[in-house]
C-alpha positions in Angstrom: -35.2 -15.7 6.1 -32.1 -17.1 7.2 -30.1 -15.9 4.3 -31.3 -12.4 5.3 -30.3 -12.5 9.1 -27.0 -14.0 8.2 -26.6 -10.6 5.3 -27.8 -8.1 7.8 -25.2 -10.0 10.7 -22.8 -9.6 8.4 -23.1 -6.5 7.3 -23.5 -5.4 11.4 -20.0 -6.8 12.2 -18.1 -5.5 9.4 -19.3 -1.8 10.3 -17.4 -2.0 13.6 -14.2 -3.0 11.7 -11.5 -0.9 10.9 -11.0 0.5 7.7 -8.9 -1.7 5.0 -5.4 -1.2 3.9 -4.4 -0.2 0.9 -3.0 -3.4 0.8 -6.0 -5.3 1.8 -7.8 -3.3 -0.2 -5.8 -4.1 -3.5 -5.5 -7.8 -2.7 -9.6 -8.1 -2.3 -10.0 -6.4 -5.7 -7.2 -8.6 -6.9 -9.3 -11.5 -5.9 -12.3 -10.3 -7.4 -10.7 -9.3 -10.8 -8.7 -12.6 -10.9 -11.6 -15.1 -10.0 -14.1 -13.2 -12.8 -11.1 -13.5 -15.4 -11.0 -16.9 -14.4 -14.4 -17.7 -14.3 -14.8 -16.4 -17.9 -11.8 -18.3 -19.3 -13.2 -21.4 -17.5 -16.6 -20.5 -19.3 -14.9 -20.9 -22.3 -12.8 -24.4 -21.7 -15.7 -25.5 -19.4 -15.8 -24.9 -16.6 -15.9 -21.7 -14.9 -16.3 -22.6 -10.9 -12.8 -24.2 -11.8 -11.7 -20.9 -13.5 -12.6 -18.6 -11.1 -11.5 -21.1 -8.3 -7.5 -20.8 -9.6 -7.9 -17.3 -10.4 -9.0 -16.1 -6.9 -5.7 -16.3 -5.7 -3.4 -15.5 -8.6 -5.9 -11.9 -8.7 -5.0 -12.0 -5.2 -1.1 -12.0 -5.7 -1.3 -9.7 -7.8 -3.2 -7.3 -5.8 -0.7 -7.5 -3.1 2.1 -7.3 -4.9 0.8 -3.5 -6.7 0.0 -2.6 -3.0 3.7 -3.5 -2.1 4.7 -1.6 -5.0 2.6 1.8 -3.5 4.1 1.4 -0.3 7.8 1.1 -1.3 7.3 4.2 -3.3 5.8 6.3 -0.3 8.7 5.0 2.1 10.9 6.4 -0.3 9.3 9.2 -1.3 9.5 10.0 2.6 13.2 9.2 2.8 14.4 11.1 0.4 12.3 14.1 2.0 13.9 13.4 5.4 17.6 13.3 3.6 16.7 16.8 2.3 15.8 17.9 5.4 19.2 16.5 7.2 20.9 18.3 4.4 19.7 21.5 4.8 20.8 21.5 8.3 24.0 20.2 7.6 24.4 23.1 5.4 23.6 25.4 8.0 25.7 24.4 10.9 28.3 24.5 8.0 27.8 28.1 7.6 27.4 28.6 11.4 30.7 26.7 12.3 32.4 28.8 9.8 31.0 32.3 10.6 32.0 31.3 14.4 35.7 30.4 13.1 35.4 33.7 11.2 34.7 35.2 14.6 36.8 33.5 16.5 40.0 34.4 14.4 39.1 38.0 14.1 38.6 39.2 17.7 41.0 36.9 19.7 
């Protein structure tokens, strides 16, 4: 009964919260996926509470550092579209300044 109040109180708090990053998100599955590869090559020496024990937090690494690697890519992803952007203007206060000179040396 107890087990049960403390799953459904659980459960109740963690629906208020907000949703996970990507990087919180990949570190958890990191965790998972290294502390279950841990556990089964502690089956095999042993002992697989000790297993998953030290691979919890190497899955973890892991995790964040793929995460890290998404979010560098979209920041320059982003960048390189603003640079296009400030390019394209360039360009066209190029052409403005020299239509205006074109102008200007024309008609005085």
């Amino acid at each position: 009964m107890k087990t049960a109040l403390l799953v459904l109180g659980l459960l109740w708090c963690s629906a208020c919260a907000a949703p996970l990053s990507p990087r919180e998100r990949d570190t958890g599955i990191g965790y998972l996926v290294g502390s279950g590869i841990g556990a089964g090559i502690g089956m095999a020496t042993g002992n697989p509470v000790l297993g998953a024990v030290a691979g919890g937090p190497v899955g973890a690494l892991a995790g964040w550092g793929w995460a890290r690697g998404y979010e560098q890519e979209a920041t320059l992803a982003e960048l390189q579209t603003r640079v296009a952007q400030q390019e394209e203007e360039i360009r066209q206060l190029r052409i403005g300044m020299q239509q205006l000179g074109h102008h200007e040396w024309l008609e005085p």
